[in-house]
MARPA-338495 format. One line per 4 residues: their letters; for each residue x, y, z of N, C-alpha, C. Coordinates in nm, 2 decimals. Example, Ala and Ser with C-alpha at 12.3 -4.5 7.8 and 13.67 -1.06 7.14 Angstrom:
2
as> 1.32:-0.57:0.78:1.23:-0.45:0.78:1.32:-0.33:0.78  1.28:-0.22:0.71:1.37:-0.11:0.71:1.29:0.00:0.79
***
This chain:
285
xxxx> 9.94:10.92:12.45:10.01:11.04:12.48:9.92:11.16:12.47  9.91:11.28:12.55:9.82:11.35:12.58:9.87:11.52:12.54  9.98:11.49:12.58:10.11:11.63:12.63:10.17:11.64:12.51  10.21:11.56:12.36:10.30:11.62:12.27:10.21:11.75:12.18
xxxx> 10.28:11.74:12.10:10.26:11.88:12.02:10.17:11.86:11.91  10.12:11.76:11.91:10.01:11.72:11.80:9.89:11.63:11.88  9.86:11.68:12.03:9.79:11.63:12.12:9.65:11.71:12.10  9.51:11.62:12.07:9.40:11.69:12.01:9.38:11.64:11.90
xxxx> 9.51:11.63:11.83:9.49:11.61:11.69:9.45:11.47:11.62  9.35:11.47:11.50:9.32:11.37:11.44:9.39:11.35:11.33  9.46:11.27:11.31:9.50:11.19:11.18:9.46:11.05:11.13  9.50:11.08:10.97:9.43:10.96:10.88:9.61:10.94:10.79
xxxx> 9.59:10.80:10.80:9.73:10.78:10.70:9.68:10.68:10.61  9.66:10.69:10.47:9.65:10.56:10.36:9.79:10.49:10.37  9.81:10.38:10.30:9.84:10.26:10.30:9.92:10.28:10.44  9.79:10.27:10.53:9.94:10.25:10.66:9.96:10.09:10.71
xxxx> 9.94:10.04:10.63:10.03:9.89:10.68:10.15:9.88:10.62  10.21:9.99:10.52:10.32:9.96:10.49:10.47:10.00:10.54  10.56:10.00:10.46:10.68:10.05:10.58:10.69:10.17:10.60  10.65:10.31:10.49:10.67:10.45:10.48:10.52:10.48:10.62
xxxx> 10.40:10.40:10.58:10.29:10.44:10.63:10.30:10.42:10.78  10.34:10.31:10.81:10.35:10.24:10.92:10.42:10.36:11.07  10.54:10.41:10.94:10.62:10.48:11.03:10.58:10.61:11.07  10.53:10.69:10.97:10.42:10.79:10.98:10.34:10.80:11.08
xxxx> 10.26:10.69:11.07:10.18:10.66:11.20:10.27:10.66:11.33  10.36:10.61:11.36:10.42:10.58:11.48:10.46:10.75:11.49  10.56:10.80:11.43:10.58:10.93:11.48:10.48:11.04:11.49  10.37:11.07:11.39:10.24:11.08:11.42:10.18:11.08:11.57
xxxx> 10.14:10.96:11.62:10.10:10.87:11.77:10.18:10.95:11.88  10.31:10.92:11.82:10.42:10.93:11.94:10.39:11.09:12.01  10.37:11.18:11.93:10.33:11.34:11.95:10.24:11.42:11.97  10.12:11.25:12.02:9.99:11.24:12.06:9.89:11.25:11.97
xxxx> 9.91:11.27:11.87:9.78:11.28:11.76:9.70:11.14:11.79  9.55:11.11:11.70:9.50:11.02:11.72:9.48:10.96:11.60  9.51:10.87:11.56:9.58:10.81:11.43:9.47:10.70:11.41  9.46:10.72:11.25:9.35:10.64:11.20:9.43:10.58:11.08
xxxx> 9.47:10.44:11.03:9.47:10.38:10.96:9.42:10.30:10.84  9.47:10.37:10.74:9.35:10.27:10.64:9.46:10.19:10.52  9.43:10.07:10.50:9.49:9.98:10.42:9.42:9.89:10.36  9.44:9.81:10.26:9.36:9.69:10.23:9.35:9.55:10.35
xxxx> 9.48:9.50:10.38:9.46:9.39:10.46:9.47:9.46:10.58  9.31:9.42:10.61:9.30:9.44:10.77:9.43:9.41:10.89  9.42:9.22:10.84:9.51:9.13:10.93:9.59:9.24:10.99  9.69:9.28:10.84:9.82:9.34:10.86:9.82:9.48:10.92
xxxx> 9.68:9.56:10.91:9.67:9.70:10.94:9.66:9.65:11.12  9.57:9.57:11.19:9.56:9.55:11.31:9.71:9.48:11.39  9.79:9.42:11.29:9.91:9.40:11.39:10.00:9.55:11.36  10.01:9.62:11.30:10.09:9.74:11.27:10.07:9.84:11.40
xxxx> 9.94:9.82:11.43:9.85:9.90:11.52:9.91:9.87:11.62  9.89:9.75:11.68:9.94:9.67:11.83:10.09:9.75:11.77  10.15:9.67:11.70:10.33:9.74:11.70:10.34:9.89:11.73  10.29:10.01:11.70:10.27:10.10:11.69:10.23:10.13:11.88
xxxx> 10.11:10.13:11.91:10.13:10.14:12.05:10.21:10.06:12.11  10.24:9.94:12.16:10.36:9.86:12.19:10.50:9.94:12.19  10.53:10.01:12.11:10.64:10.13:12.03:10.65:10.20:12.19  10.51:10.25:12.20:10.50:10.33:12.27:10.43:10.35:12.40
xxxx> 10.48:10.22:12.46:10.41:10.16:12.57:10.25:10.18:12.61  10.20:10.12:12.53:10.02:10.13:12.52:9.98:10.29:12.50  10.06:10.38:12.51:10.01:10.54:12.52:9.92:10.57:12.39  9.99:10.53:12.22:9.90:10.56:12.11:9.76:10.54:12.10
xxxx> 9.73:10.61:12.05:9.55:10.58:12.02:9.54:10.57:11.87  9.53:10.43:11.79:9.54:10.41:11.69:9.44:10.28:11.68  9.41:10.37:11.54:9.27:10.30:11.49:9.26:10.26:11.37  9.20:10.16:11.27:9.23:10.12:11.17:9.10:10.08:11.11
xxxx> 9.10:10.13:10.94:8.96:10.08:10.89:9.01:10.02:10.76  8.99:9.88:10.71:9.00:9.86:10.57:8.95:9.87:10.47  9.03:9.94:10.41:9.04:9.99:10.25:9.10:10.01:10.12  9.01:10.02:10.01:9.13:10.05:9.87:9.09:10.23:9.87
xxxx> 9.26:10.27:9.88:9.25:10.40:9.85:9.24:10.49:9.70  9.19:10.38:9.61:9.15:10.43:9.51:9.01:10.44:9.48  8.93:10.39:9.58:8.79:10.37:9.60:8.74:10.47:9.68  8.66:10.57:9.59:8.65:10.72:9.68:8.53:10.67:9.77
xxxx> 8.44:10.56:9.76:8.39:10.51:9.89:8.47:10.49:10.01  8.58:10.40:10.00:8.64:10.36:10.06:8.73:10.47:10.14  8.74:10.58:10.08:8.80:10.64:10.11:8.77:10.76:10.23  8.58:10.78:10.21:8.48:10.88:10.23:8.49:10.82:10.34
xxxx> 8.48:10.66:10.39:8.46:10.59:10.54:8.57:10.62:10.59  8.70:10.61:10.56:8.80:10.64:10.63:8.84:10.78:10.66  8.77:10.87:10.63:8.79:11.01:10.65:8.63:11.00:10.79  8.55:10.95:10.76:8.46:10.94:10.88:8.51:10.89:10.98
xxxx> 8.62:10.76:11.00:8.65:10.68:11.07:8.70:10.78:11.13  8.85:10.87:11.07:8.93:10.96:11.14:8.88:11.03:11.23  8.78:11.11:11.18:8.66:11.23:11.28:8.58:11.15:11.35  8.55:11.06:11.37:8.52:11.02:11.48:8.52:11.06:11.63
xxxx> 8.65:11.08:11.67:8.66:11.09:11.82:8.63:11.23:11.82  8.70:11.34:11.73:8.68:11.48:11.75:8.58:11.57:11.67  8.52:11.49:11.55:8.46:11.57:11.46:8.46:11.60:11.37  8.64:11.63:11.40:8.71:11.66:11.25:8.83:11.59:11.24
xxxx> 8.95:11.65:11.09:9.06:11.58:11.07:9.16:11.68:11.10  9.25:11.66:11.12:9.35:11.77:11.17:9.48:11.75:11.01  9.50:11.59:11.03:9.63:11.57:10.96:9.56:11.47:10.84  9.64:11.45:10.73:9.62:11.31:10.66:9.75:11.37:10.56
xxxx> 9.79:11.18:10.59:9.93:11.15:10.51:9.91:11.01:10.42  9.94:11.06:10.28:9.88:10.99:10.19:9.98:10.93:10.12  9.99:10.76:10.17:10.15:10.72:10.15:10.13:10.61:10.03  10.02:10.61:9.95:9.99:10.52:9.87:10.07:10.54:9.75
xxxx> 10.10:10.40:9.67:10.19:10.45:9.57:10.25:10.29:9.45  10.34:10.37:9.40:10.36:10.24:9.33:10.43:10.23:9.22  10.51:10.12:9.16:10.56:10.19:8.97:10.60:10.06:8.94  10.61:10.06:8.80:10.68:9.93:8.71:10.81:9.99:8.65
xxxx> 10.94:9.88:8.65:11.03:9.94:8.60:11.05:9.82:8.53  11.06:9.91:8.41:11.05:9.84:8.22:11.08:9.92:8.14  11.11:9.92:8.01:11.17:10.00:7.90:11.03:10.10:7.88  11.03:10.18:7.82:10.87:10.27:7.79:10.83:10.15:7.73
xxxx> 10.90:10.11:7.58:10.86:9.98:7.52:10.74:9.87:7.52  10.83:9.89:7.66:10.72:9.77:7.73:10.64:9.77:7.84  10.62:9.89:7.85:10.50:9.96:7.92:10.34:9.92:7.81  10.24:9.91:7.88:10.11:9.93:7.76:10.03:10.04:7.84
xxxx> 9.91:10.09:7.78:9.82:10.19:7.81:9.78:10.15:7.95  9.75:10.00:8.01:9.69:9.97:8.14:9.82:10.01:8.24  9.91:9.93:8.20:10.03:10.00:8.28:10.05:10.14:8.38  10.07:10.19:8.24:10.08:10.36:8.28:9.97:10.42:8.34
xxxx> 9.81:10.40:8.28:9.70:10.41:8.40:9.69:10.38:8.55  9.74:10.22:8.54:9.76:10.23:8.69:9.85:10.27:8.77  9.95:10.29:8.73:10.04:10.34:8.79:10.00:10.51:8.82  9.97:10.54:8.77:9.86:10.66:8.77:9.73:10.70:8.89
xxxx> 9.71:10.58:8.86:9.61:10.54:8.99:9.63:10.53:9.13  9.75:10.45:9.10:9.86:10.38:9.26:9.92:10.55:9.30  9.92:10.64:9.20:10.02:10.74:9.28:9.94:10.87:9.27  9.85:10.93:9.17:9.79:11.09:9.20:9.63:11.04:9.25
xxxx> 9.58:10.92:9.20:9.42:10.94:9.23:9.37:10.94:9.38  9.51:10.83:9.42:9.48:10.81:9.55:9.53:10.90:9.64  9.62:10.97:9.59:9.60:11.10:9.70:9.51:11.20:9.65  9.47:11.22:9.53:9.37:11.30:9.46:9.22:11.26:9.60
xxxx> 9.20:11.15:9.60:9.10:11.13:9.66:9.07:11.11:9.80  9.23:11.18:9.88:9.26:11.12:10.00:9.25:11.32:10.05  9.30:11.41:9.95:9.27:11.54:9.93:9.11:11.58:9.94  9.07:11.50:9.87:8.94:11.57:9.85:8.84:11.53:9.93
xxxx> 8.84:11.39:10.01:8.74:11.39:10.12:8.82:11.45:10.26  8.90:11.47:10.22:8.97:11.51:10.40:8.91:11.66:10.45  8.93:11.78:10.31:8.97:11.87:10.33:8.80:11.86:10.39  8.68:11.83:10.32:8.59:11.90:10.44:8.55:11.85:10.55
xxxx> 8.68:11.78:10.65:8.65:11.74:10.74:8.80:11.81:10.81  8.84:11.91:10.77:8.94:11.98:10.79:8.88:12.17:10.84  8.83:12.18:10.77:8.78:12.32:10.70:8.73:12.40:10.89  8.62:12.27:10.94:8.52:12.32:11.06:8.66:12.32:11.16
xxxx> 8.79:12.22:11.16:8.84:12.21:11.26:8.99:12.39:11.22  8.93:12.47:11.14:9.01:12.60:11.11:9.12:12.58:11.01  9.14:12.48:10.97:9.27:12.40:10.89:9.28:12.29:10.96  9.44:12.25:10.85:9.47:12.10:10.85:9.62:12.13:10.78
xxxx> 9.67:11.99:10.80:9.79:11.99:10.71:9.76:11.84:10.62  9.79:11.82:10.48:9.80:11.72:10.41:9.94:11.70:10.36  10.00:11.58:10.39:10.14:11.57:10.35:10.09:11.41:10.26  10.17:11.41:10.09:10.20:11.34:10.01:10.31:11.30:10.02
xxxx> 10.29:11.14:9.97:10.42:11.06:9.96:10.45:11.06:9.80  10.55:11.15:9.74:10.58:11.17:9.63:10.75:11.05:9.60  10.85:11.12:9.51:10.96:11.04:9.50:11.06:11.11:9.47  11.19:11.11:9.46:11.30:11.18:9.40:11.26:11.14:9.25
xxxx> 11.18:11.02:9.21:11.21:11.01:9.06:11.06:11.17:8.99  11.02:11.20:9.10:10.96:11.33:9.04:11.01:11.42:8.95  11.16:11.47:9.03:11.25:11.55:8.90:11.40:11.50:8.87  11.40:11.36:8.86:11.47:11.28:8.79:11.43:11.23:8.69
xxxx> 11.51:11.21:8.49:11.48:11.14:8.45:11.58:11.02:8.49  11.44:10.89:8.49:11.52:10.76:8.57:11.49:10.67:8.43  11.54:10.62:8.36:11.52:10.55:8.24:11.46:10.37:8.34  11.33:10.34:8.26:11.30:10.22:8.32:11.20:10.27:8.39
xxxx> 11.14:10.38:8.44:11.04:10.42:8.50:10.99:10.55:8.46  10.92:10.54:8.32:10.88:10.63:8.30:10.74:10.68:8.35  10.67:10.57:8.36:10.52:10.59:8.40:10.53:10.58:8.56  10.61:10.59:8.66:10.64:10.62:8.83:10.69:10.76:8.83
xxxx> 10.76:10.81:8.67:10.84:10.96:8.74:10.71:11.00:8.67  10.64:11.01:8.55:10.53:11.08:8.55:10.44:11.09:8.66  10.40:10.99:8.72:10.27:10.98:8.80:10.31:11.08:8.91  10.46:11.05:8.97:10.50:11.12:9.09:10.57:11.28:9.02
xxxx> 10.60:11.32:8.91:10.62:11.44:8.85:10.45:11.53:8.86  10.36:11.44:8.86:10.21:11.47:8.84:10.14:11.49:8.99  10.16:11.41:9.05:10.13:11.41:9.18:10.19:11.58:9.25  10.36:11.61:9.25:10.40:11.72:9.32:10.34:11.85:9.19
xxxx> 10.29:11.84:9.11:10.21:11.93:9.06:10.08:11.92:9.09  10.01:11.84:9.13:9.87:11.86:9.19:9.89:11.89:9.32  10.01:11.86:9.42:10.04:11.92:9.53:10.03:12.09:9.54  10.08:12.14:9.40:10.11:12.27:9.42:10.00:12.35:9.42
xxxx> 9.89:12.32:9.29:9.74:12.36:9.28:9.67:12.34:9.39  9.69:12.25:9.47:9.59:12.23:9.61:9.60:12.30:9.69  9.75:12.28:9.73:9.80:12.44:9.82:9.74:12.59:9.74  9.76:12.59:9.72:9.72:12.71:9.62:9.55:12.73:9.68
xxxx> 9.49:12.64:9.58:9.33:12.64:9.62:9.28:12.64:9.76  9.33:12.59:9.85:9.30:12.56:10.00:9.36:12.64:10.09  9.48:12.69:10.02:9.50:12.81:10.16:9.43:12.89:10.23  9.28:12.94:10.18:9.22:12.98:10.18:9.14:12.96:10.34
xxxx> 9.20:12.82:10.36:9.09:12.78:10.46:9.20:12.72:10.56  9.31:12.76:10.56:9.46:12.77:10.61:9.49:12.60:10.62  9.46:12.55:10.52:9.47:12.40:10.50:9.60:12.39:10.45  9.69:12.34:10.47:9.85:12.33:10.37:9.83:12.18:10.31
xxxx> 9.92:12.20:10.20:9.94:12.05:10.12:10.09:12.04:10.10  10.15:11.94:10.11:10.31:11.94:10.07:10.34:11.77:10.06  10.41:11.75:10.02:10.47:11.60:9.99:10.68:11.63:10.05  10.67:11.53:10.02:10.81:11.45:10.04:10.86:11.36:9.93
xxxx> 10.97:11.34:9.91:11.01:11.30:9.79:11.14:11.21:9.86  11.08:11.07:9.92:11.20:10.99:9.94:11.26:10.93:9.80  11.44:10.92:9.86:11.47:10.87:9.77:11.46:10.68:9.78  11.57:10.58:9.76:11.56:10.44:9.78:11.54:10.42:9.94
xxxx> 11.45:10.36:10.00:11.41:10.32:10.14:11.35:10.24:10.16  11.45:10.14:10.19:11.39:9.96:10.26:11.27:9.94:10.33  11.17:9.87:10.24:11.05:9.84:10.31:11.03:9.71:10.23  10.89:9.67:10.27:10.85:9.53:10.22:10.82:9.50:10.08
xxxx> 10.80:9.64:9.98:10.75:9.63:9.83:10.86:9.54:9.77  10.78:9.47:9.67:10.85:9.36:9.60:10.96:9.45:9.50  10.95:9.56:9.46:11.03:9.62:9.39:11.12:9.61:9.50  11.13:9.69:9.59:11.26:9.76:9.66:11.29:9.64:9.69
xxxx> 11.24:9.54:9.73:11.30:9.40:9.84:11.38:9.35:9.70  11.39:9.35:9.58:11.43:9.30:9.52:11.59:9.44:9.46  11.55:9.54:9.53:11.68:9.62:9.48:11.81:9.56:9.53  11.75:9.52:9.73:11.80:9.54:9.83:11.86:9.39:9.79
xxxx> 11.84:9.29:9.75:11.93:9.18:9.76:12.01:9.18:9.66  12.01:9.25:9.56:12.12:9.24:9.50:12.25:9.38:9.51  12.37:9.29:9.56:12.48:9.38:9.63:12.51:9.48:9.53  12.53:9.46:9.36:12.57:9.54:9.29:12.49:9.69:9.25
xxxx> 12.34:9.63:9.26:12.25:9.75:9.23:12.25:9.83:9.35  12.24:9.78:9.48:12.26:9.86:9.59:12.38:9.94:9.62  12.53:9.91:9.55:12.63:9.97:9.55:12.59:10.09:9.44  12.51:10.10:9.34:12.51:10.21:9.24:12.47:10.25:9.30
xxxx> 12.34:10.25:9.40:12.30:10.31:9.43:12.30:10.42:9.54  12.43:10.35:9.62:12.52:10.37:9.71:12.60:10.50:9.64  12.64:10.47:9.54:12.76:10.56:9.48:12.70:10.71:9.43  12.59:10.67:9.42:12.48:10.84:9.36:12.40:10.90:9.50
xxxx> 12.46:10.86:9.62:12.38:10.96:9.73:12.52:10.97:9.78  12.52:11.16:9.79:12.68:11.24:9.89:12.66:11.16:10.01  12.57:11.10:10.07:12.57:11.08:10.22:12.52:10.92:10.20  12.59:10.83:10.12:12.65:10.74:10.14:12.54:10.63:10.19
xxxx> 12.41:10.61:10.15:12.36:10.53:10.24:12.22:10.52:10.21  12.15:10.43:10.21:12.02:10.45:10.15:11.89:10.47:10.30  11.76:10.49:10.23:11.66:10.55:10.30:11.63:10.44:10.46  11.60:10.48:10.54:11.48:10.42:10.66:11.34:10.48:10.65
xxxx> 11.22:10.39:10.69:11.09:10.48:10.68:11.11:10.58:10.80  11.18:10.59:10.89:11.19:10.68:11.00:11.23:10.78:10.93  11.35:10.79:10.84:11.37:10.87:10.77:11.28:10.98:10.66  11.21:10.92:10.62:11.09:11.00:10.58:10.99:11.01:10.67
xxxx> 10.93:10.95:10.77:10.86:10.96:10.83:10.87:11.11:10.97  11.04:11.15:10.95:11.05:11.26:11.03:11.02:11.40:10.96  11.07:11.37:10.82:11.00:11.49:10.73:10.80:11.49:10.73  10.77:11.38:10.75:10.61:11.39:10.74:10.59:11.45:10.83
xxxx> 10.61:11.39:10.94:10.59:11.40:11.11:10.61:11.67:11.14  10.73:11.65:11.06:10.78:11.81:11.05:10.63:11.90:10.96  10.63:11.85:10.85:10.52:11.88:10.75:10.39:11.89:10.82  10.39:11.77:10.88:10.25:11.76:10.98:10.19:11.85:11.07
xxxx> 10.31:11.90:11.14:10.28:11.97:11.28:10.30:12.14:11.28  10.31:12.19:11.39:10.30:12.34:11.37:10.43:12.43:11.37  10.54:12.31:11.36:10.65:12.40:11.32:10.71:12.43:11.19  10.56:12.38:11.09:10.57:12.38:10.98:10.47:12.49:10.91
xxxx> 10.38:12.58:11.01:10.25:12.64:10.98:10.28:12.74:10.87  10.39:12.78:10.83:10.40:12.86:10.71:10.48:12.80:10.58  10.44:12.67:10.61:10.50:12.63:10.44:10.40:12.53:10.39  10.37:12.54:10.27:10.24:12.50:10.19:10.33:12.49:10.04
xxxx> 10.27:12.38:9.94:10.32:12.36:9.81:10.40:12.31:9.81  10.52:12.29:9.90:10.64:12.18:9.85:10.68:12.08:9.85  10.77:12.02:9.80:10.78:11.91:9.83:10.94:11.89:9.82  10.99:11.85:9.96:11.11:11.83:10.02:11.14:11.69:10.04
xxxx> 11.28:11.69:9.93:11.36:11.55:9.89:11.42:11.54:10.00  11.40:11.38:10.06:11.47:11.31:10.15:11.52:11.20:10.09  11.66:11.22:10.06:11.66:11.10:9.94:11.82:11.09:9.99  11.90:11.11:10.07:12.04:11.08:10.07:12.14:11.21:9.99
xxxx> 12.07:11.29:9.89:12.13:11.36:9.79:12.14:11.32:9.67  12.05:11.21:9.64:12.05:11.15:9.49:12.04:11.24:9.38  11.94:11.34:9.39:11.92:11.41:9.34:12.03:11.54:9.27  12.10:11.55:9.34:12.26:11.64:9.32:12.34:11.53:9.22
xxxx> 12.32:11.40:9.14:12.35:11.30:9.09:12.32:11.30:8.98  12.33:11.17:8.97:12.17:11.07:8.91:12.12:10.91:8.91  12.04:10.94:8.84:11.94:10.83:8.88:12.04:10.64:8.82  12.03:10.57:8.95:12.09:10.47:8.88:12.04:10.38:8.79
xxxx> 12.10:10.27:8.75:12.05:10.20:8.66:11.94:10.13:8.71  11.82:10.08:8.63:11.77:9.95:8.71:11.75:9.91:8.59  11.82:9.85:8.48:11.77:9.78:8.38:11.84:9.62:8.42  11.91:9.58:8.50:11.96:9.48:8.54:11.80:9.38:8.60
xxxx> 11.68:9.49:8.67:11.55:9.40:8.75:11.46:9.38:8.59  11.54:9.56:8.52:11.39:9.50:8.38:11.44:9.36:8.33  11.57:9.36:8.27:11.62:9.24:8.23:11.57:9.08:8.31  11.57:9.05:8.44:11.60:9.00:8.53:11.44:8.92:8.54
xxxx> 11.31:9.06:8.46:11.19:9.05:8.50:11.14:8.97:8.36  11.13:9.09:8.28:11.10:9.06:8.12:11.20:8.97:7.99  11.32:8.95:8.05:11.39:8.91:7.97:11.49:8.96:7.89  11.61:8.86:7.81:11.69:9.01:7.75:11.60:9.00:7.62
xxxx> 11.57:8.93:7.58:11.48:8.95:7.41:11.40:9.11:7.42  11.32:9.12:7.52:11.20:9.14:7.49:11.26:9.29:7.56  11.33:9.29:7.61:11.41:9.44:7.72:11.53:9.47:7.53  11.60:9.38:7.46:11.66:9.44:7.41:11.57:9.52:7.25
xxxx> 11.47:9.43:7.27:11.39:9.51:7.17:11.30:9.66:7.23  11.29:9.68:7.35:11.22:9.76:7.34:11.36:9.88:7.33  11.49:9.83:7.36:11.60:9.89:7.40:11.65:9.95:7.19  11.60:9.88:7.13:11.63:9.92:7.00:11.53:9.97:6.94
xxxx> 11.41:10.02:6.99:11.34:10.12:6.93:11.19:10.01:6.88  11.20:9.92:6.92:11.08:9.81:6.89:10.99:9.78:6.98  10.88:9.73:6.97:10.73:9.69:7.04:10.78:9.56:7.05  10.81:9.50:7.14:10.81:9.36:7.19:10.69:9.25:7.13
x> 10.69:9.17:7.16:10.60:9.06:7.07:10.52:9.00:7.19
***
């Protein structure tokens, strides 16, 4: 596509072999941008790609380089990959992420680190090599994949609402620092949305936790990656040129709620012994 409204433009998406990234990419493509993919498994980043133009009857221009986006090497090549065709980067949407749900209890120090890793470093680092491949092309837009559990407390995920509480605060500082060079930064905050993560795939088959979860969104229904991928896609493009720093919940309305239970997966995962000790104020054994 030549003619949409993001035609010219270079984009970079991390974990785009997944469901949130995948989708990103496709509406991204669809509006002409020229879309660079970075993931660990190649395999899966090169059939996403075919799916993605296929979407779009051969028109996308989508490219793919593998990677760990916590590896600021890894990360430095796929900001080269992007500029490639033009020079520079226009867009990068940084959909990497991740969380354990368990009592704090039974969380340890590596835990919480990575999960730390999986959610601010890697867009920390997806920020920092983009922008100067942003700067020559006059600006850019950077949009984060943040969470509704950012300003939810969600019991059972303490170290996913920190990382993502952390993340839309380094959102805000960036915007801040970069406007300068009319670069925007903003995130999205989906709420529950069916993709292939072993967490969600495991929300989604059990009927009971999906009904709580049903019962805490006004609008009755849980996420699609289309569904956040239209807020990226908005974030991304120039009908968004005057908003920088925020981050806008796509979550059903969960947030007007609250957060449901998931101690049914800790139990399910860890046990009741070891869930009910951490549940009575104890360090598990």
């Amino acid at each position: 596509m030549t003619d949409g409204a993001l035609a010219g433009k270079a984009a970079l998406v991390t974990g785009g072999s997944g469901g949130i990234g995948s989708a990103c990419a496709r509406f991204l493509a669809r509006d002409g941008a020229a879309v660079t993919l970075m993931a660990r498994d190649e395999d899966r980043l090169h059939a996403v790609a075919a799916e993605i133009r296929s979407s779009l009857d051969g028109a996308g221009q989508v490219d793919v380089i593998a990677g760990d986006a916590t590896d600021r090497d890894d990360v430095q090549a796929a900001v080269e990959k992007a500029r490639g065709t033009t020079g520079v980067v226009d867009i990068c949407v940084a959909t990497v992420g991740g969380g354990v749900i368990a009592p704090l209890l039974l969380l340890d120090d590596t835990d919480l680190v990575d999960q730390l890793r999986r959610n601010i470093v890697t867009a920390f680092l997806a920020v920092k090599y983009t922008v100067p491949a942003m700067v020559p092309a006059g600006g850019g837009s950077i949009v984060c994949i943040s969470s509704d559990s950012a300003t939810m407390s969600w019991p059972f995920l303490a170290g996913y609402c920190a990382a993502k509480a952390g993340l839309d605060a380094m959102v805000r500082v960036a915007a801040d620092e970069l406007g300068r060079h009319n670069i925007r930064v903003n995130a999205v905050r989906p709420g529950l949305t069916r993709t292939p993560s072993n967490n969600i795939s495991m929300i989604f088959s059990d009927p009971e936790i999906i009904e709580e979860f049903i019962s805490q969104k006004p609008l009755a229904r849980t996420g699609t990656p289309d569904d956040v991928a239209a807020g990226v896609r908005f974030l991304a493009g120039p009908e968004s040129s005057w908003i920088t720093g925020q981050s806008l919940a796509i979550e059903g309305g969960n947030e007007l709620r609250r957060a449901p239970s998931l101690e049914k997966i800790a139990r399910h995962r860890y046990g009741d012994e070891a869930v009910d000790a951490a549940l009575s104020g104890r360090i598990p054994d």
